[in-house]
Each structure stands twice: as C-alpha cells, then as structure tokens.
C-alpha angles and dihedrals in degrees: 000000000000114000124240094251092050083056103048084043079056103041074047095066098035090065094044093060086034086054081044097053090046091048089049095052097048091059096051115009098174110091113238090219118050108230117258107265117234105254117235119235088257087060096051097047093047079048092049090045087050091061097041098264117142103210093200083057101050089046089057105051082054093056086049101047080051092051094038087048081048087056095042095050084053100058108026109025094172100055086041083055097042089049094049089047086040102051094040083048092066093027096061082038092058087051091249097122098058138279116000 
C-alpha cells in the first residue's frame, strides 16, 4: 500500500510533465504525423480482396458457425453452455472484452 507522501511525490511529478506537455504544445500546436484515418468498408473489402479473402465467404461461414452452434444448443445444452463459457473465459483473459 503506497503512503500518502509517495502519493503526493507522485501526484508531484504528474503535474510537472503535465506542465511539460501543456507548455510543448503551446509552442507548436500542429501534429507532425497526420492521424491514421478510419477505412471505409470499400476500402476494407478492396484491402481483403487484395489478400485473397472472399468476403461472401467469410460471411457465410460465419452464418453457418452460427446455425451449426443453434443445432448444437438444441441437442446438447450443456456443451453449447461450457463452449460459450468456455470461449468468453479466454477471451476476457486475452484483453479482448474489455478492461482486465
């Protein structure tokens, strides 16, 4: 457990870059790299063609993972439950769903 001192030395040296940054960008506001723009979804599909990726096809593997993961709900509940437990278990563990 960090001490209140430790903390105000902290909260010390956070103020003084922060009192850096302000002062930095004061003296030249305009970025030197232009941020990334976001891709539209022409874009993404002229990218994934690019790379030999056939987006219908991908779309419909993904309607039939969903059907075959309907049939198997139906007729074994309990392995359609310990997959999806499964599956949300590694995937909060790999930082993907959200903050850890």
């Amino acid at each position: 457990m960090a001490t209140k001192a430790e903390l105000e030395t902290e909260l010390e040296q956070l103020r003084e870059r922060n009192a850096t940054l302000e002062a930095r960008v004061e003296q030249d506001p305009a970025p030197k790299e232009k941020p990334e723009r976001t891709k539209s979804s022409d874009e993404i599909r002229k990218l994934l063609e690019e790379h030999g990726i056939d987006l219908s096809q991908a779309q419909s593997l993904g309607e039939d993972v969903v059907e075959e993961f309907g049939r198997l709900q139906k007729d074994y509940p309990i392995t359609a439950l310990l997959i999806a437990f499964s599956l949300g278990y590694v995937v909060g563990r790999a930082g993907l769903g959200g903050a850890s």
